[in-house]
PDB file of N, CA, C and O in Angstrom, chain B, residues numbered from 101:
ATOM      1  N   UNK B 101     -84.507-171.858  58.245  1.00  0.00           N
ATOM      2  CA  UNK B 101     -85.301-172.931  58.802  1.00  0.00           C
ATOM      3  C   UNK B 101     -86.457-173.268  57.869  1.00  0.00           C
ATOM      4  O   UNK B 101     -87.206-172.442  57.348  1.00  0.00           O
ATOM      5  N   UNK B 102     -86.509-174.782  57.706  1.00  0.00           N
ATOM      6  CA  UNK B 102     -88.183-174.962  56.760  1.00  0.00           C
ATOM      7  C   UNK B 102     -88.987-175.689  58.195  1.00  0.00           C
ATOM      8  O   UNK B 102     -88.311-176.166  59.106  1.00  0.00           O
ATOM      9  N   UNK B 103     -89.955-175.685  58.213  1.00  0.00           N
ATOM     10  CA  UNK B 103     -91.311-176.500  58.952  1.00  0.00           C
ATOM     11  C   UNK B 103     -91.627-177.806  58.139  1.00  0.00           C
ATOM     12  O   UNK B 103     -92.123-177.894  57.015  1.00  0.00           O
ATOM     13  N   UNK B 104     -91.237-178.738  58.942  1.00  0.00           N
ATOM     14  CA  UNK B 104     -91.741-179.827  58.083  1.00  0.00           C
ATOM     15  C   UNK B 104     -92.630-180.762  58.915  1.00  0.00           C
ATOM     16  O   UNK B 104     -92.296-180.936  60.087  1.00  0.00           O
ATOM     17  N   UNK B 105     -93.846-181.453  58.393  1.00  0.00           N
ATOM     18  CA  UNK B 105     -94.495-182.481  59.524  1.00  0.00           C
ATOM     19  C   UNK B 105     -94.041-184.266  59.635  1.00  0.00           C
ATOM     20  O   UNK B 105     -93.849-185.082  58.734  1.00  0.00           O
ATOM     21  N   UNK B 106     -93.978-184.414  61.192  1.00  0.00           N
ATOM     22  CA  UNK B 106     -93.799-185.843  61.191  1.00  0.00           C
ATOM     23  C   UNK B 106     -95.317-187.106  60.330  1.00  0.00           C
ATOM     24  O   UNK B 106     -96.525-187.057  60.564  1.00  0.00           O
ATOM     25  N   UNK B 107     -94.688-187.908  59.531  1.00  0.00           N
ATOM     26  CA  UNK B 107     -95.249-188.385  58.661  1.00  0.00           C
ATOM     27  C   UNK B 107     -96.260-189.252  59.455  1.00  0.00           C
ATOM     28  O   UNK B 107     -97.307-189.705  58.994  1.00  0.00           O
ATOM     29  N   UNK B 108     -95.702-189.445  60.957  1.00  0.00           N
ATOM     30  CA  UNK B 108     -96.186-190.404  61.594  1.00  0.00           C
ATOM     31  C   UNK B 108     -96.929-189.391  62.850  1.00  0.00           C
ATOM     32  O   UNK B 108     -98.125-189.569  62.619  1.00  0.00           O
ATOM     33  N   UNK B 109     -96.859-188.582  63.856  1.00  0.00           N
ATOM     34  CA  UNK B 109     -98.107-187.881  64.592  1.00  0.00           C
ATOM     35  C   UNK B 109     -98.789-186.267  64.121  1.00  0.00           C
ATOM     36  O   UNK B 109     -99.659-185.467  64.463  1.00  0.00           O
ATOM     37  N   UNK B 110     -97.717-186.462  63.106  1.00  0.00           N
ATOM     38  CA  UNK B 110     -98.244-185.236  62.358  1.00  0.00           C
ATOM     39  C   UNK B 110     -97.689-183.578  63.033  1.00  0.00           C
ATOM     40  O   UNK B 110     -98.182-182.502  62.696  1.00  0.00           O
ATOM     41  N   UNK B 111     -96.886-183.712  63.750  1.00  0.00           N
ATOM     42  CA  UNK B 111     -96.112-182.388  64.611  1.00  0.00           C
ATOM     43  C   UNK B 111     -95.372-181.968  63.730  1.00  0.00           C
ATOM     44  O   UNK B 111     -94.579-182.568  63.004  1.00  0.00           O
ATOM     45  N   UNK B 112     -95.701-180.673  63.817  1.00  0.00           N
ATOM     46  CA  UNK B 112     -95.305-179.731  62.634  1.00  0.00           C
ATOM     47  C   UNK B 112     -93.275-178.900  63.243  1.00  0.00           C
ATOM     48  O   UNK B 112     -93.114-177.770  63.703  1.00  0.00           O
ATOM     49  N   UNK B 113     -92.532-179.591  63.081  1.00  0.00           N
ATOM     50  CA  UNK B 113     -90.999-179.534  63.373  1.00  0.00           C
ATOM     51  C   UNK B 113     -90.457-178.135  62.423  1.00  0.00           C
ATOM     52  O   UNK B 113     -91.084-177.756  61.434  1.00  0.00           O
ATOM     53  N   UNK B 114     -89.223-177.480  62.905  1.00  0.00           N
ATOM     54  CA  UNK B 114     -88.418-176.445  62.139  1.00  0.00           C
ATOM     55  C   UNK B 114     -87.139-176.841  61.950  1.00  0.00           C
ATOM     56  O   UNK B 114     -86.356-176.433  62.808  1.00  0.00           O
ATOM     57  N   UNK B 115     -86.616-177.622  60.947  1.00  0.00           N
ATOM     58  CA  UNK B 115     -85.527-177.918  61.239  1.00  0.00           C
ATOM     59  C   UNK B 115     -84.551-176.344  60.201  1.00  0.00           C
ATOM     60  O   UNK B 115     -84.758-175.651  59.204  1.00  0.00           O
ATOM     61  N   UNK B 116     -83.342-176.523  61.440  1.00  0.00           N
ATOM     62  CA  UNK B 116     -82.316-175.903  61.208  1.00  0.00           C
ATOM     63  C   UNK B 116     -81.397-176.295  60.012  1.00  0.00           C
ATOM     64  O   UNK B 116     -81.277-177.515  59.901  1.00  0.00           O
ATOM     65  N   UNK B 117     -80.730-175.568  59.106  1.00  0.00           N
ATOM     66  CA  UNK B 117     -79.677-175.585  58.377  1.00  0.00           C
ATOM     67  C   UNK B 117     -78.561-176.823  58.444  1.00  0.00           C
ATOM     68  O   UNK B 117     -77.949-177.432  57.567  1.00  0.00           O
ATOM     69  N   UNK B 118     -78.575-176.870  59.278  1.00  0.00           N
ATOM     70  CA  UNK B 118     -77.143-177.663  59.290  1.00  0.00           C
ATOM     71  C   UNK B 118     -77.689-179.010  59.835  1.00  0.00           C
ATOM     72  O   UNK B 118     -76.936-179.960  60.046  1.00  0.00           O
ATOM     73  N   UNK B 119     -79.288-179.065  60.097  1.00  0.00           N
ATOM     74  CA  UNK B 119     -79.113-180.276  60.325  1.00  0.00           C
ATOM     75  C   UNK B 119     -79.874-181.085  59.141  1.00  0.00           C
ATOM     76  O   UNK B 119     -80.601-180.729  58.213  1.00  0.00           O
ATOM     77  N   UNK B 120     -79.055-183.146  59.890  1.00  0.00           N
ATOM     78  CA  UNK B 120     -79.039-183.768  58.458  1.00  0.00           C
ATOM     79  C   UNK B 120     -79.920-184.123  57.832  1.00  0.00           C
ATOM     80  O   UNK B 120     -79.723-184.805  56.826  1.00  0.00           O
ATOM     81  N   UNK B 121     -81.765-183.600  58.426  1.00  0.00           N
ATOM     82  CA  UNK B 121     -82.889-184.081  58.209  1.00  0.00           C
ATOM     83  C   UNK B 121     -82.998-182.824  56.807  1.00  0.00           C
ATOM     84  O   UNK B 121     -83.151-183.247  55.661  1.00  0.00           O
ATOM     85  N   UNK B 122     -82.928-181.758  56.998  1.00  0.00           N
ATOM     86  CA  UNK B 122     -82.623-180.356  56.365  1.00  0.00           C
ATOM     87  C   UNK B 122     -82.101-180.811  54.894  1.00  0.00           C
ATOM     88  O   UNK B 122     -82.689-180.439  53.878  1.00  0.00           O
ATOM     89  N   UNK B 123     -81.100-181.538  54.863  1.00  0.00           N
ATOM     90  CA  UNK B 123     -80.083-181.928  53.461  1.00  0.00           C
ATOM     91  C   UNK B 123     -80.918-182.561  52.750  1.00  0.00           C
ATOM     92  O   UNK B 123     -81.102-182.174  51.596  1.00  0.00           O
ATOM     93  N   UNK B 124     -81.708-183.812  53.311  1.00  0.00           N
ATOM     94  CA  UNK B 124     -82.451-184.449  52.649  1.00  0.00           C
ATOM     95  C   UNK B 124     -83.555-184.043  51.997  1.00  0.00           C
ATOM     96  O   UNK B 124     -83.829-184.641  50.956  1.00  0.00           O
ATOM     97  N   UNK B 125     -84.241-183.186  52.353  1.00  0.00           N
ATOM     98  CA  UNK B 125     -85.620-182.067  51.952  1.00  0.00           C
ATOM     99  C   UNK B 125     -84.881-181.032  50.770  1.00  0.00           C
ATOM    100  O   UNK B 125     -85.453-180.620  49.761  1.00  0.00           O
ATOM    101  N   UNK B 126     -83.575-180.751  51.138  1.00  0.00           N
ATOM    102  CA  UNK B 126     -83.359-179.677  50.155  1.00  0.00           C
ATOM    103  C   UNK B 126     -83.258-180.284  48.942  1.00  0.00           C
ATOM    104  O   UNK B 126     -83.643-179.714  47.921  1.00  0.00           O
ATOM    105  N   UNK B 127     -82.408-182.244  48.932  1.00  0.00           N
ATOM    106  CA  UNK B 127     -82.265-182.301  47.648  1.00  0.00           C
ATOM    107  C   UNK B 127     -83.758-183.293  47.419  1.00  0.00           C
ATOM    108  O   UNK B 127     -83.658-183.967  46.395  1.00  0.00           O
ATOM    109  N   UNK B 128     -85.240-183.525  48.248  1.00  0.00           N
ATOM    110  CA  UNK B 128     -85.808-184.184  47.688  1.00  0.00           C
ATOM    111  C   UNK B 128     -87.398-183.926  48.887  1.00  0.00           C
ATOM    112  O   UNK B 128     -87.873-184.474  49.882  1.00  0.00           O
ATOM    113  N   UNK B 129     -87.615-183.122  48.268  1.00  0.00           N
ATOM    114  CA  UNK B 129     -89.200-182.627  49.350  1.00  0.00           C
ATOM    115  C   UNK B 129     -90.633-184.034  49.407  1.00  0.00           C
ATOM    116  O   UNK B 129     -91.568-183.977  50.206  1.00  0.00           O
ATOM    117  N   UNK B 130     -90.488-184.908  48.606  1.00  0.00           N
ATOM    118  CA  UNK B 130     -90.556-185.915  48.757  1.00  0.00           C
ATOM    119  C   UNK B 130     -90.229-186.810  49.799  1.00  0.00           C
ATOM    120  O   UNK B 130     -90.975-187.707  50.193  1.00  0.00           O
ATOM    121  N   UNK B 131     -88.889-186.510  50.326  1.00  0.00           N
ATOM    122  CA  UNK B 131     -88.770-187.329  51.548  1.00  0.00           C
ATOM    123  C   UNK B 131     -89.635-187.353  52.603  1.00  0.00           C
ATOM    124  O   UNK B 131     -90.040-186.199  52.742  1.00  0.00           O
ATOM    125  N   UNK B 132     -90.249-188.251  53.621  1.00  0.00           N
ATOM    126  CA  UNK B 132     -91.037-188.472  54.583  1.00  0.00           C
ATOM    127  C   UNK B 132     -89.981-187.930  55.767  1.00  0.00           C
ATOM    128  O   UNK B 132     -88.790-188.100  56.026  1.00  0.00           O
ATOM    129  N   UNK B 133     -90.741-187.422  56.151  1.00  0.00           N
ATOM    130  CA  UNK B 133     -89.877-186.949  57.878  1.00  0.00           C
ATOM    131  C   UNK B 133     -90.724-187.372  58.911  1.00  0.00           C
ATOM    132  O   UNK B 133     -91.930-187.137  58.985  1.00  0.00           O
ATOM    133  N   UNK B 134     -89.694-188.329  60.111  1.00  0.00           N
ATOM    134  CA  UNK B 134     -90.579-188.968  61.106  1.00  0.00           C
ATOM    135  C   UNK B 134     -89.520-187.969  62.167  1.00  0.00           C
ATOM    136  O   UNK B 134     -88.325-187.673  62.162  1.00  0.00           O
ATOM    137  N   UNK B 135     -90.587-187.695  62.950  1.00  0.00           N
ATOM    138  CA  UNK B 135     -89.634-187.111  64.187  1.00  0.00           C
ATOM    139  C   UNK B 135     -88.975-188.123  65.223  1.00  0.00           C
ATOM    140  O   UNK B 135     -89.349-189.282  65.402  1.00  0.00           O
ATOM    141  N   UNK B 136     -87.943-187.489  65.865  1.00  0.00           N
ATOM    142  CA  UNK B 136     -86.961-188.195  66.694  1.00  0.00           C
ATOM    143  C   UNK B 136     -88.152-189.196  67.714  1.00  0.00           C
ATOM    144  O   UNK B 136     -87.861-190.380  67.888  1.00  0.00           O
ATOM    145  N   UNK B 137     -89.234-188.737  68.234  1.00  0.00           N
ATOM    146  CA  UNK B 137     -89.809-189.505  69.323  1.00  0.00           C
ATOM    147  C   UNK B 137     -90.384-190.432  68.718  1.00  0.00           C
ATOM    148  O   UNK B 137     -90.424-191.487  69.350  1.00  0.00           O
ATOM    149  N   UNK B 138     -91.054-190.433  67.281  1.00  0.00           N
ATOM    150  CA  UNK B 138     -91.673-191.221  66.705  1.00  0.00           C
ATOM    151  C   UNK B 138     -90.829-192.519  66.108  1.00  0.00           C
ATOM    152  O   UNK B 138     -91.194-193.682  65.935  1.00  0.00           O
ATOM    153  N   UNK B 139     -89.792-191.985  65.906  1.00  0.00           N
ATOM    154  CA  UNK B 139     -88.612-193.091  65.447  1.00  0.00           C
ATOM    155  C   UNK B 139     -87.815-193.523  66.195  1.00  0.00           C
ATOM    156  O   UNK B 139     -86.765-193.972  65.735  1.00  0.00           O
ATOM    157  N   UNK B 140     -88.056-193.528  67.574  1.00  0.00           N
ATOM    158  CA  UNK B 140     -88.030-194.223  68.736  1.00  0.00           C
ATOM    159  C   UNK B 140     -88.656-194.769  68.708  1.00  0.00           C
ATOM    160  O   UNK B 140     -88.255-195.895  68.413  1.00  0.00           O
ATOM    161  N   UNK B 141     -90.003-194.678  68.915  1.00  0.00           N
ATOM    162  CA  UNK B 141     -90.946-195.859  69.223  1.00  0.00           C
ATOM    163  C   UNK B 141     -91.158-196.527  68.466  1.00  0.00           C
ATOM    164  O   UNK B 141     -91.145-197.689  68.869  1.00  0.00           O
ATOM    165  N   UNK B 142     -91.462-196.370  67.051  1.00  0.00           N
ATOM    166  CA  UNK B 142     -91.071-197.532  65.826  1.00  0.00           C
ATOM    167  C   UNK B 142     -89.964-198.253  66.066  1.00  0.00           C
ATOM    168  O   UNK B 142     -90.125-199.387  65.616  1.00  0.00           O
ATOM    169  N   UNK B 143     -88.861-198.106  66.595  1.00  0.00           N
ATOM    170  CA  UNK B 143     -87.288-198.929  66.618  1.00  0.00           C
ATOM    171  C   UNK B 143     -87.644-200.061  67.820  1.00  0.00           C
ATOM    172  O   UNK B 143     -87.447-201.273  67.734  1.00  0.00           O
ATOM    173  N   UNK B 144     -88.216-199.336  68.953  1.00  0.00           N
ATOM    174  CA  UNK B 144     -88.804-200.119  70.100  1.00  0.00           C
ATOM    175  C   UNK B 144     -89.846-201.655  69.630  1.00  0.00           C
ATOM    176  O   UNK B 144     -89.860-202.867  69.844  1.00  0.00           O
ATOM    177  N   UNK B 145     -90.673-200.528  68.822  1.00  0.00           N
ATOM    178  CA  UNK B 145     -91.787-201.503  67.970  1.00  0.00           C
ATOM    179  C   UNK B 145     -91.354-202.797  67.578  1.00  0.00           C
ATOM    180  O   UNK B 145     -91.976-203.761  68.023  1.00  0.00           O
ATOM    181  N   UNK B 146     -90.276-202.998  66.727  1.00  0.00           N
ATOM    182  CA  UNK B 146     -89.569-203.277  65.408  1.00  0.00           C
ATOM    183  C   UNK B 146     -88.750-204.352  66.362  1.00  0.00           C
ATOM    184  O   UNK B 146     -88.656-205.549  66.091  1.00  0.00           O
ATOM    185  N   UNK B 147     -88.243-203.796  67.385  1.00  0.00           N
ATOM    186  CA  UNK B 147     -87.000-205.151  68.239  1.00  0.00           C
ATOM    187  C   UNK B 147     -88.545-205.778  68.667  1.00  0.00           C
ATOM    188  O   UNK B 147     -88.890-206.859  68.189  1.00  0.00           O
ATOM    189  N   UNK B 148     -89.397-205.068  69.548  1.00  0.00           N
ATOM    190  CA  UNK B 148     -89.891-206.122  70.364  1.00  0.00           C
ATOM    191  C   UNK B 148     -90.827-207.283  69.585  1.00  0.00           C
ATOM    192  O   UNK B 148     -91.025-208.447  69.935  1.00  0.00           O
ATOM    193  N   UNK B 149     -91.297-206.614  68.491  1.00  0.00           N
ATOM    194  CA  UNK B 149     -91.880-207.870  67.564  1.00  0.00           C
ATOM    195  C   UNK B 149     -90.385-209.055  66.946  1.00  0.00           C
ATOM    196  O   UNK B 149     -90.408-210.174  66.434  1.00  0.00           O
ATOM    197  N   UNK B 150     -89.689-208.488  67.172  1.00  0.00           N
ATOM    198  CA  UNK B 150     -88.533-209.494  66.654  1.00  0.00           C
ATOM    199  C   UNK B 150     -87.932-210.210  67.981  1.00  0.00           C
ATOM    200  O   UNK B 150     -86.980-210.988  68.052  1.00  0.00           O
ATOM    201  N   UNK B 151     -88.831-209.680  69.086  1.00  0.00           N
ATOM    202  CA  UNK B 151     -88.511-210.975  70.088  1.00  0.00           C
ATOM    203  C   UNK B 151     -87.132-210.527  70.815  1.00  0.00           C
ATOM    204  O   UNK B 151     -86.444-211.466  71.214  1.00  0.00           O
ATOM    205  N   UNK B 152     -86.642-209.235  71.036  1.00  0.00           N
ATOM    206  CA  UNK B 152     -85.058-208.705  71.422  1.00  0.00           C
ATOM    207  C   UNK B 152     -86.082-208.273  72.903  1.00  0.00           C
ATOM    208  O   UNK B 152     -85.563-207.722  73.873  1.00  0.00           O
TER     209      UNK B 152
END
């Protein structure tokens, strides 16, 4: 398991091995990690300014 924080409330997450957030960090620690609740509400964000 690594600990990684959401880029967006800042909650400090453990992701597991096998999962696909995990792959991305191994080949690039650079990547931004938003957690699942946070990238909900951005998607929510994102339709309702587009008027859906």
């Amino acid at each position: 398991m690594e600990a990684v924080k959401c880029q967006v409330c800042g909650k400090a997450v453990s992701l597991e091995t096998w999962n696909q957030e995990y792959e991305r960090f191994k080949h690039s620690s650079d990547h931004a990690y938003i957690c699942p609740n946070c990238e909900a509400r951005i998607r929510v964000d994102a339709q309702d300014s587009q008027g859906r």
